[in-house]
C-alpha positions as CSV (number, residue, x, y, z in Angstrom):
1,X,0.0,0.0,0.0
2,X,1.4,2.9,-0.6
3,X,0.3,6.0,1.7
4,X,-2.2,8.1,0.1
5,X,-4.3,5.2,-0.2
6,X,-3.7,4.5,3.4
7,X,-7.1,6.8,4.4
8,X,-8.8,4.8,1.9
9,X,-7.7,1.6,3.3
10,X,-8.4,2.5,6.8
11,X,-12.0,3.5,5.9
12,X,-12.3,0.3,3.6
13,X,-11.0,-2.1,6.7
14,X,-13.0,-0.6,9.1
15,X,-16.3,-1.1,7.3
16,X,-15.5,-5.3,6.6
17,X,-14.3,-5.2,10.5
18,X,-17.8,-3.6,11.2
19,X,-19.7,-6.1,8.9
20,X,-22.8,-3.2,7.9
21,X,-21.8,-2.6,4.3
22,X,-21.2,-5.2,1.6
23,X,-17.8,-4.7,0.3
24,X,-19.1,-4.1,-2.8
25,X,-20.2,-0.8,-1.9
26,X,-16.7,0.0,-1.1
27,X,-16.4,2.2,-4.1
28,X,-19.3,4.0,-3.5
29,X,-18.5,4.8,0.1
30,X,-15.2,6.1,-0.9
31,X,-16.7,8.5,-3.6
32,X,-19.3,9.4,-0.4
33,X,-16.7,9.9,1.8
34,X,-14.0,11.0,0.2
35,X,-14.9,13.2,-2.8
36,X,-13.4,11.6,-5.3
37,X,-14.4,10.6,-9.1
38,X,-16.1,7.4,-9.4
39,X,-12.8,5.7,-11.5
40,X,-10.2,6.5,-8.4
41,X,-13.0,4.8,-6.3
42,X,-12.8,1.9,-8.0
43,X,-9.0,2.0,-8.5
44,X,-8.4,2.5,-4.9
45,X,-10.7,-0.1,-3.7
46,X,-9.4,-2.7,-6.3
47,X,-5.9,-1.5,-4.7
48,X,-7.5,-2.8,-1.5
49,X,-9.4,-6.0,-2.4
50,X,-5.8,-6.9,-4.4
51,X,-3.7,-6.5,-0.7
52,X,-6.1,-8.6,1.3
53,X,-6.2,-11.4,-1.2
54,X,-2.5,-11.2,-1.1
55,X,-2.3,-11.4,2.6
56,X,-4.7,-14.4,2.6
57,X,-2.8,-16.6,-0.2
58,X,-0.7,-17.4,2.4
59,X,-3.1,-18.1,5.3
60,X,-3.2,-22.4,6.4
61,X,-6.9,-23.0,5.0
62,X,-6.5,-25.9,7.3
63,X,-6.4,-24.3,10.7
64,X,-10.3,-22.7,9.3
């Protein structure tokens, strides 16, 4: 991540922590929230969704 997005990600992490938005809405939040065009939005949280997936390519699916 690098650290401009690191507002974005905060926001976007807090909201799958709190479970009471689909992340599909994500975008949308962040365009909401943040005042930004609907393409950064979607950049940004495609950013995000890319570093969790990351993160979790590693995780032992056998402790689940």
């Amino acid at each position: 991540m690098n650290n401009e997005n690191k507002p974005y990600f905060d926001m976007l992490d807090t909201m799958q922590e709190e479970g009471s938005f689909n992340m599909m809405h994500g975008p949308k939040m962040l365009r909401e929230m943040f005042d930004i065009g609907k393409h950064e939005a979607v950049a940004i949280a495609s950013e995000w969704i890319k570093s969790k997936t990351v993160k979790d390519k590693f995780l032992d699916k056998s402790r689940l």
